[in-house]
LUMVO-720461 format. One line per field, with one value per residue (C-alpha): residue number from 0; x, y negated, z. Coordinates in steps of 0.2 Angstrom, whole numbers, plus 5000, padded with zeros to 4 digits. Example, Ala and Ser with C-alpha at 12.3 -4.5 7.8 and 13.67 -1.06 7.14 Angstrom:
<rodos>
pos: 0  1
c1: 5062  5068
c2: 5022  5005
c3: 5039  5036
</rodos>
This chain:
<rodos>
pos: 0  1  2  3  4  5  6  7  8  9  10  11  12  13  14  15  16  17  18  19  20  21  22  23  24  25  26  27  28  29  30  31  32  33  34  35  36  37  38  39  40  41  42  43  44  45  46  47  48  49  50  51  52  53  54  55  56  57  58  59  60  61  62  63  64  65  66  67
c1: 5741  5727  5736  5721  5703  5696  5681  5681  5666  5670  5666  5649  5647  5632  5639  5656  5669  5679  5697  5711  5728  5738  5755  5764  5774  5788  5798  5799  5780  5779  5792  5779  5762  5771  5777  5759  5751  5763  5757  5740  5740  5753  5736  5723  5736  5741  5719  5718  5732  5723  5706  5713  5723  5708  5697  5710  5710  5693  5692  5704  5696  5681  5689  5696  5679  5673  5684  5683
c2: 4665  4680  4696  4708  4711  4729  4734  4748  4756  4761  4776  4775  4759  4757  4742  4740  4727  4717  4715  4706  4703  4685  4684  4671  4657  4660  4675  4680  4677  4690  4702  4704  4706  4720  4728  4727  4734  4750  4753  4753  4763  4774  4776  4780  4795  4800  4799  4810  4822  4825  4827  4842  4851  4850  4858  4871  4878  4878  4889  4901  4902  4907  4920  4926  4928  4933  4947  4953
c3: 5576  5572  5568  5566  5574  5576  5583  5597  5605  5623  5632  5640  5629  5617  5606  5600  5605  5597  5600  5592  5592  5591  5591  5600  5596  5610  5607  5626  5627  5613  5618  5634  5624  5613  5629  5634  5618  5620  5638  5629  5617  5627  5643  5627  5620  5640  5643  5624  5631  5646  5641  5629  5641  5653  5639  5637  5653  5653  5640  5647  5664  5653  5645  5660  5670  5655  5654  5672
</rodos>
């Protein structure tokens, strides 16, 4: 059963892709896919996180050799 469809350009990617979400008819089956959604939306917020501390410390290495 069709739950939703997005669409999601990828980094690098020119065209966006379309993903969607089914549920499943088997409770354990769907007990795994909901496991595996987390995981996935838990890597884009860990990639975000990253990616903003990373910018962060450039701009304080900056200010420091601006400084000196």
């Amino acid at each position: 059963m069709l739950v939703k469809t997005w669409k999601e350009t990828t980094p690098g990617g020119m065209f966006p892709q379309t993903f969607s979400t089914y549920r499943c008819s088997n409770e354990e089956c769907q007990k795994q896919k909901d496991k595996e959604e987390l995981k996935r939306l838990q890597a884009v917020k860990e990639k975000e996180e990253r990616a903003r501390n990373s910018a962060v410390k450039a701009k304080k290495r900056l200010k420091i050799s601006a400084g000196q």
